[in-house]
N, C-alpha and C positions, 0 to 999 in steps of 0.2 A: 584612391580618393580623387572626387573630380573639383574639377573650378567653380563648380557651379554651385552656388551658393541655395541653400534653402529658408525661406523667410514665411514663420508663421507664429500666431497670437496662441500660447499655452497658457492657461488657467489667468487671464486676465496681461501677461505679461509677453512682452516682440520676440523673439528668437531669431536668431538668423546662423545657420550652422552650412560645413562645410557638406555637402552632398555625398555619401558613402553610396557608390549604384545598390552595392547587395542591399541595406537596408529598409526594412520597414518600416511604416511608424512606430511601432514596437522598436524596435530597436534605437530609434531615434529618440524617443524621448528617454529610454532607459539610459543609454549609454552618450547620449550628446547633451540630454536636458541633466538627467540625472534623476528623472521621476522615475523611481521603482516599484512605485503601487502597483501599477498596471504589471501583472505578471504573464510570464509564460509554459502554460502547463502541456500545451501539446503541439502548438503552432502548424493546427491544422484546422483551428475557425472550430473547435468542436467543444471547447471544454468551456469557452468563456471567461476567463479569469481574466485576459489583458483586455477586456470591455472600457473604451473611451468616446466620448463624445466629439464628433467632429462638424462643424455647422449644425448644433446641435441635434445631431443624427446619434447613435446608437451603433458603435464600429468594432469590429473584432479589431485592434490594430495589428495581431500578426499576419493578416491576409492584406490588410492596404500595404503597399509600394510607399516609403518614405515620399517621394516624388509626387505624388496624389496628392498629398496634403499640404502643397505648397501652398500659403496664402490663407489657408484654412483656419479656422477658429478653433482651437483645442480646448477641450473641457476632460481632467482627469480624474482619479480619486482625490488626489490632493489638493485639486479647485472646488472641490465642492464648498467647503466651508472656510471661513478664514483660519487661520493655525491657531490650532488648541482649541479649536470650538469643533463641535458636532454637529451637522443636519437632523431634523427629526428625525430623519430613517435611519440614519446612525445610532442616534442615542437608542433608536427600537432594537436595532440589532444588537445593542447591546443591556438592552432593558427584556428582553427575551432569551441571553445565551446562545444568540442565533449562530457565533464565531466559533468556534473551536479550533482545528489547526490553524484556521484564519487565512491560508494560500488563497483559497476561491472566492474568498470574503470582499477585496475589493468591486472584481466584475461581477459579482454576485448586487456589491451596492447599487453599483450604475446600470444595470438593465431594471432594478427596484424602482432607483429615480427615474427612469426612462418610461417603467410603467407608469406610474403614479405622474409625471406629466401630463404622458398622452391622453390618459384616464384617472382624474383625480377622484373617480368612484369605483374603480374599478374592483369586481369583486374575489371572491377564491379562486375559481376559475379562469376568468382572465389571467389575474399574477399568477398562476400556474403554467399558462400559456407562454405567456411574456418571458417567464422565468425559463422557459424549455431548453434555451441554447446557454446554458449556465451548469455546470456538474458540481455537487459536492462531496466529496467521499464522508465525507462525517458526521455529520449532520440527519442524515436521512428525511431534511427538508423540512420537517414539521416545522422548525422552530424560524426557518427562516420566513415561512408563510403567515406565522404567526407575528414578525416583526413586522412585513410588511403591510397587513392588514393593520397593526397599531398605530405605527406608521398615519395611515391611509386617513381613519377615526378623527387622533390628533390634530390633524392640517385640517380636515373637514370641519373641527367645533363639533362631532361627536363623542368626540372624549376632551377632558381637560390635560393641558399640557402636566399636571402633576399626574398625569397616567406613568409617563416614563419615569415616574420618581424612581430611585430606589426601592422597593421592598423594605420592611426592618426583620431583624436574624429574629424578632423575638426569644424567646427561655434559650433557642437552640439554632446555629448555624441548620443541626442535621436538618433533614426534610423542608430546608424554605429557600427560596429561591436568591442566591448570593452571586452578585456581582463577578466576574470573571477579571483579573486586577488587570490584565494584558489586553483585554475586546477593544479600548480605545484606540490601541496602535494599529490594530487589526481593522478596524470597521474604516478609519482612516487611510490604512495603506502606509501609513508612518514603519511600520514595524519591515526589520530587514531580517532577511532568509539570506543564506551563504549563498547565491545567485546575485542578491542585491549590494554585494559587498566588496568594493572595490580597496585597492592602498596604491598608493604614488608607485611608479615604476611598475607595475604591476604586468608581468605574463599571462598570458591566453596559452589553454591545453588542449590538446585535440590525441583521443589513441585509436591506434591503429590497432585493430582485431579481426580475430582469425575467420576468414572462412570457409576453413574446414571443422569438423564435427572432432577428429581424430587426424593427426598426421606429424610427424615429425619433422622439427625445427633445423635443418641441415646450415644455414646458415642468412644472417642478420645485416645486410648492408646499408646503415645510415649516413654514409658518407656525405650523398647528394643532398639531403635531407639539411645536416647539420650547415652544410656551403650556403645555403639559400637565404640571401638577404633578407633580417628579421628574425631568423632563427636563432633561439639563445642556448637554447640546450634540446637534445634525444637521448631517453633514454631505455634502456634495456633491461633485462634482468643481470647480465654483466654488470650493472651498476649498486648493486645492493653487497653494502658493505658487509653487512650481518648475517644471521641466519634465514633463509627465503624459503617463507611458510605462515600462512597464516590459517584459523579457523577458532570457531568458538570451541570445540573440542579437541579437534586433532589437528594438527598446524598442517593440513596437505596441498593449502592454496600461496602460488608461489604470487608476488606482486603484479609480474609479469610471466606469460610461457617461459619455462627453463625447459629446452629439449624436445618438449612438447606440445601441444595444444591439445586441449580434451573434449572442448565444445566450441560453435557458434558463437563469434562473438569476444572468446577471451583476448584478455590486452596483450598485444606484442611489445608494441612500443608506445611512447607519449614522447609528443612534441612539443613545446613550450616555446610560445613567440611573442613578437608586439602584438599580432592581432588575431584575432580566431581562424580569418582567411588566410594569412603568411601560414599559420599551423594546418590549416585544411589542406594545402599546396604540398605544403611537405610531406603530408602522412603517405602521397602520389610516389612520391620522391623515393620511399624506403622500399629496399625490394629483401623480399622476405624469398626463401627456398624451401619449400615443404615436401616430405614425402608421405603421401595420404595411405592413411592406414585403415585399416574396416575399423567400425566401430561397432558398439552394441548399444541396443536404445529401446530395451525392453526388461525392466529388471528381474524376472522370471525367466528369460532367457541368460540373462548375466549372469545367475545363478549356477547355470548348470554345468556340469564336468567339462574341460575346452572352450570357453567364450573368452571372448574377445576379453582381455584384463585390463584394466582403465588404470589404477595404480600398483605399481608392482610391491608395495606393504600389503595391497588387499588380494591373492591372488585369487578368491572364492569371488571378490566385486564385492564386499560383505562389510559397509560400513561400519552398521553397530546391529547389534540382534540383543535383544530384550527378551526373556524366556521368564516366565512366571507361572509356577504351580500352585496348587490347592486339591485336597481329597486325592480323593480315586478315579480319575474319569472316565475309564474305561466299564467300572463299577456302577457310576453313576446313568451311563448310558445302558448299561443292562437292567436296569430298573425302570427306564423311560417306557411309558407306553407308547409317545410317537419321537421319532428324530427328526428332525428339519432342518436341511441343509440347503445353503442358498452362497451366493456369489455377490460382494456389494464393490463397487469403484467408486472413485470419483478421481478429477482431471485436475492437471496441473493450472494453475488461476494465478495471471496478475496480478500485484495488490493497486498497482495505478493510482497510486497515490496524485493530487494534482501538482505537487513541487518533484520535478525532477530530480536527481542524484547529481548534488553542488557542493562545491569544497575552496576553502581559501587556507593556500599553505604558505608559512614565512620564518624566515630564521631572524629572532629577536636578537639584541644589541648584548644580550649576555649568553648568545650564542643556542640561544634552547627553541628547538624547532618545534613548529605551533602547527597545528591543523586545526582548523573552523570548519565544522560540518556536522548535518544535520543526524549525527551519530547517535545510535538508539543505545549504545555500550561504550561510553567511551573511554570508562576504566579499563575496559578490559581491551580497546583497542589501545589505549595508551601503553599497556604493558606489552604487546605484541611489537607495535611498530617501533620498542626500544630495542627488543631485538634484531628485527630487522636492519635498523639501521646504523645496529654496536653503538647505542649511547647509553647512558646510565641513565634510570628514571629520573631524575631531578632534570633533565636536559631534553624533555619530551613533554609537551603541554598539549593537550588537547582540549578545545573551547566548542561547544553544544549549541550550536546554532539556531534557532525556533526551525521546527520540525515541520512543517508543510505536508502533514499525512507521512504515517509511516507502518503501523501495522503490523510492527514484527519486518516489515521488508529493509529499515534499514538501521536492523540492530546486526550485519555481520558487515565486516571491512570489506569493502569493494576496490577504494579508488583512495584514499587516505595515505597508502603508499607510495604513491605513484606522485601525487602533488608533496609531499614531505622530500623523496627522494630530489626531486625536480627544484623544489627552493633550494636545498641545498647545494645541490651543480651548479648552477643560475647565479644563487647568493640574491636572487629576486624574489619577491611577492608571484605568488603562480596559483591562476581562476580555473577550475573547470566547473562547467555547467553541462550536464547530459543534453543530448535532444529528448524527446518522448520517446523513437525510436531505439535510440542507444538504452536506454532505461530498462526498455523491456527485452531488448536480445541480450542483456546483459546482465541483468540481477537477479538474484534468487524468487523463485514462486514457490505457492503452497505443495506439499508433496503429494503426488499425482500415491493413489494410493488404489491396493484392489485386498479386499478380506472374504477370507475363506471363512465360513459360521457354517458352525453344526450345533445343534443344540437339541437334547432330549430334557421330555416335558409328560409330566403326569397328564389322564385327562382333564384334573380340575385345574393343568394351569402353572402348577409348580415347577420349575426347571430343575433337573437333577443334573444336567451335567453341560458343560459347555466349552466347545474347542475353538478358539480365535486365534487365525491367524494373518494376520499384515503383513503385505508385500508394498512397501514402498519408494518411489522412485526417487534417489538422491541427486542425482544430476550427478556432474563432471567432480562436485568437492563437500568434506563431509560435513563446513558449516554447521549448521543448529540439526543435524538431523537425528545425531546422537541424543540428542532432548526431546527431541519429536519423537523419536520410537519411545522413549521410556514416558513420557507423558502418554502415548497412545495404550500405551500396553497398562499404566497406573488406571486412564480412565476409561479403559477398554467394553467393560460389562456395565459401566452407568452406575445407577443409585439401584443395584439388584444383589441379592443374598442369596449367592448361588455357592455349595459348597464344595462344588467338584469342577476345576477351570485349569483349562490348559492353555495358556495363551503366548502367542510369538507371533515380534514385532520384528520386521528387519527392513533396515534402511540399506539403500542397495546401490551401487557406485555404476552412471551408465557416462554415456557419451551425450547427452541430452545439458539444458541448460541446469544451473548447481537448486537445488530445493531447498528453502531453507526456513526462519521462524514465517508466522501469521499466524493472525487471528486466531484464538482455542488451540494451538500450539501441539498438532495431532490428534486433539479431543474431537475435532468435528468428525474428521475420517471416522474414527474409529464409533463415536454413536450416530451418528448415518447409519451407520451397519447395525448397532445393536435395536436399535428403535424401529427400521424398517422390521427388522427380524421379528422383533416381538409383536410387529404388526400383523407379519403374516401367519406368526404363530397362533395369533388371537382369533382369525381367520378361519384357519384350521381347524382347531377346536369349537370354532361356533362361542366364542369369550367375548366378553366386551375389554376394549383394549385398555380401557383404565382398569376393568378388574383385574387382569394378567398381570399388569405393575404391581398393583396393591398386594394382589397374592405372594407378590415373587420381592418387595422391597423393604429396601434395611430399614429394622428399628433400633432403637436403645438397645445396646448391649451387642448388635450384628458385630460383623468380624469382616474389612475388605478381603480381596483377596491377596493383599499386599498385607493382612496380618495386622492391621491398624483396628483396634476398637472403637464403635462410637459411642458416645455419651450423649451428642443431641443428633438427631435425624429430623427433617425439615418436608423429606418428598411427599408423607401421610399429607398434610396440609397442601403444599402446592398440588398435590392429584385433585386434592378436593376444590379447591379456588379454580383452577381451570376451569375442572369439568362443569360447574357453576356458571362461571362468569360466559362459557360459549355454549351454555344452554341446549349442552350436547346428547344425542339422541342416542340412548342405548343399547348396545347390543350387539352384535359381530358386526366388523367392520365391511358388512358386505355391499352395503348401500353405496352409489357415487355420485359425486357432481348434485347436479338439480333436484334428484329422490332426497334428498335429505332435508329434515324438518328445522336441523341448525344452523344451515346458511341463509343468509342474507338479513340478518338482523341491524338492527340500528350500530352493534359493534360489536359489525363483521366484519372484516375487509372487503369491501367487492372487487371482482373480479378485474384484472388489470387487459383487458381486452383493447386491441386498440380500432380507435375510431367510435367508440361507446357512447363517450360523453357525445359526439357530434351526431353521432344516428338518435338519442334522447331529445338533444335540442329539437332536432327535425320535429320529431312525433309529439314535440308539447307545442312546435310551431302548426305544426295541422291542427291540435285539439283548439287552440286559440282560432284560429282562421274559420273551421266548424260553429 
């Protein structure tokens, strides 16, 4: 901390705070004002969300130097409107649903109002533009373009301000467009995220993780560590009272490395200080002794007889294997007039959600220790980390934070342990807040997947037999993947009434980062594969690829392959509204791109080419100039 004193006008009111060198504006206003609107999702000027106004400029504040801004004018989420009142573009955003996790929602408002100053006409286009240095994972944008263009109307006297009225539910909430009870905290920046959530006395957490993929923990020295002024507690996996394991299935994730390290990234230790830099210093301080061991990082090679074993309960590398019969397949394929065997992948994907992996741990006054975080399970974390920590459930609380994007990425315990164990040493309130980095060497992605498809098919089309098989990659711990393989394997073959299926799902233990829930929870891997498949079946055959569905899909009375009866079937209709609604040109799928008579219609998607829209401007600027 220096002498030097920093003096500047925020949201209409003087400030004058002590100079912190590390700091941003970003951090300044968060942590010295106490504005938490402005958030931080990447703090690398990309994502947009800490969007503030400086001499009424348009400023990423995680990229300005707190020190820039001396003397400067600040304009935040929270000055736009007096408290408890809304902006137009506010009320739009929220007279549209434009909010949903609401993390991106503030700098999403202020490059809106930024637009719509600069250009109080500005049209789809432009706010398009405008909007470019702004991300939202939720949204997929429509809705926000939509507020801001109402917005836009409103201020102009092309709409009447009871445009942003309410809606009424008429006969039926379903199908009419109902108010979101939270959008006003959200559109505001009022609303706190466990990042935004401070208490008296409170600790800063920083952990210290492996880099190595694979190698053994020979020994732990936190001495220097704990001596260094500021330092309130280190701790270790030595320090877990209970049993040390966690996972949605199989408990094989210890809090911290015990013995071992299995990937990139996992937690050795956590430090817990006055301030995030006193706990940055120290993490320097701990010296860890590793002896690196090969790993394996391919799960088809993990597989095979002598690979490298990641846990010594799995010695095949074999988290969970899902095996599901039907008919004869071998029968079925002797009946096939052709067999069609192909190879489908897909890769391991961030969920990047824009709110980091944040948590606030505390041990209450009747002694029952809390965790605040943005938990996608938190019954089922509550009953774990009571083991963990040998307390009785009644003495474990766990509080659900508003969720800032999550996806499936953070419904398994990651860090929960580690701030629980650390209040309790401490006997203090104790913050961690991921960086972007940390986030993603560090938490579970969708399962990197590769499928083995054989499939024999009459020549009009009918499938007689079909062998699926998934190899998927678990990472370091087995997490949701025991539910991943049995969802992939359940919705393996689609909405198809095939009576002969062999199918095996296996989730598979590497040295890679841990895979765990997202989005369709297996489903996408696995119909990637069966829809490509019956593409190029359609192909083959010279089929049109809706007739192969139709031919081959369950009705009233079909039977899955999981043995389940149906009584409504819904795919007859949706085949039919598709192929309707995109005016689709029939016949093998052999046409591509431009040959085809169904692209480019009034709704079609067009092509996302970049540089498009500006090479069209040009050629409508010639045809005028002509």
């Amino acid at each position: 901390m220096s002498d030097r004193v920093l003096t500047m006008t925020v949201n209409g009111r003087k400030f004058a705070r002590p100079l912190n060198g590390s700091y941003r504006l970003l951090d300044y206003l968060r942590e010295e004002i106490n504005l938490t609107g402005s958030k931080e999702g990447c703090g690398a000027g990309e994502c947009g969300t800490c969007s503030v106004f400086v001499d009424g400029k348009l400023v990423k504040s995680c990229l300005m130097p707190a020190v820039k801004a001396d003397g400067a004018d600040i304009q935040t989420i929270e000055g736009l409107a007096p408290r408890g009142e809304l902006t137009t573009l506010q009320q739009a955003f929220h007279k549209t649903g434009a909010s949903q996790c609401g993390y991106c929602i503030p700098g999403m408002v202020m490059a809106a109002t930024s637009a719509l100053r600069e250009n109080p006409f500005a049209d789809l286009e432009e706010i398009k533009e405008r909007l470019g240095g702004n991300i939202c994972r939720c949204t997929g944008y429509t809705k926000i373009f939509e507020a801001v263009e109402l917005a836009r109307d409103v201020m102009n006297g092309r709409l009447p301000a009871t445009a942003l009225d309410e809606d009424g539910a008429g006969a039926s909430y379903i199908g009419n467009n109902v108010r979101r009870l939270d959008a006003p905290s959200k559109v505001s920046g009022a609303l706190k995220y466990a990042g935004d959530m401070t208490m008296q006395d409170m600790l800063h957490m920083q952990v210290l993780r492996s880099p190595y993929p694979h190698a053994k923990i020979l020994s732990i020295d936190t001495s220097a560590a704990e001596a260094l002024d500021g330092v309130e507690c280190v701790i270790t996996h030595e320090d877990v009272p209970g049993l040390d394991g966690f996972g949605v299935f199989v408990h094989d994730q210890p809090v911290m490395a015990r013995e071992k390290v299995r990937y990139v990234g996992e937690a050795v230790a956590a430090v817990s200080a006055e301030t995030q830099e006193i706990a940055r210093r120290a993490l320097g301080l701990i010296k860890v002794a590793y002896e690196e061991l090969p790993g394996v990082f391919d799960p088809e090679e993990a597989m095979r007889p002598g690979a490298v074993v990641v846990h010594d309960t799995a010695q095949d590398n074999v988290v969970k294997h899902i095996p599901i019969r039907k008919g004869d397949v071998e029968r079925g394929f002797a009946e096939a007039d052709v067999v069609v065997e192909n190879s489908y992948s897909t890769q391991q994907v961030e969920h990047a959600y824009l709110e980091p992996e944040a948590g606030l741990a505390y041990v209450d006054h009747d002694g029952v220790v809390t965790v605040v975080s943005p938990s996608q399970n938190i019954t089922h974390h509550r009953h774990m980390l009571s083991t963990i920590i040998d307390k009785p459930i009644n003495k474990v609380r766990f509080i659900m934070s508003p969720v800032g994007g999550g996806f499936g990425g953070k419904e398994d315990m990651i860090y929960q342990g580690m701030l629980a164990l650390s209040a309790m040493k401490s006997g203090r309130p104790v913050r961690i807040v991921f960086t972007r980095e940390e986030s993603i060497i560090a938490t579970a992605k969708r399962h990197p997947s590769k499928v083995t498809y054989r499939m024999g098919l009459k020549n009009d089309g009918t499938i007689t037999a079909v062998s699926f098989k998934m190899i998927s990659d678990g990472g370091a711990y087995g997490m949701s993947t025991e539910g991943v393989m049995r969802k992939a394997a359940i919705l393996s073959l689609g909405p198809y009434d095939i009576a002969n299926t062999r199918i095996d799902t296996f989730g598979v233990y590497t040295n890679n980062t841990p895979s765990g829930a997202f989005r369709t929870f297996g489903a996408m891997q696995a119909q990637f594969a069966t829809e490509s498949h019956l593409d190029i079946c359609a192909e083959r055959l010279g089929l049109d690829p809706f007739e192969i569905r139709r031919r081959n899909m369950m009705t009233v009375g079909s039977h899955t392959h999981t043995g389940q009866r149906l009584d409504t079937v819904s795919i007859g209709e949706v085949l039919k509204t598709a192929e309707a609604f995109c005016r689709w040109e029939t016949g093998a799928p052999t046409g591509r791109g431009a040959t085809r008579s169904d692209l480019g219609g009034p709704d079609t998607r067009q092509p996302c080419t970049l540089g498009a829209r500006f090479r069209q401007a040009a050629a409508d600027d010639k045809q005028e100039v002509a």
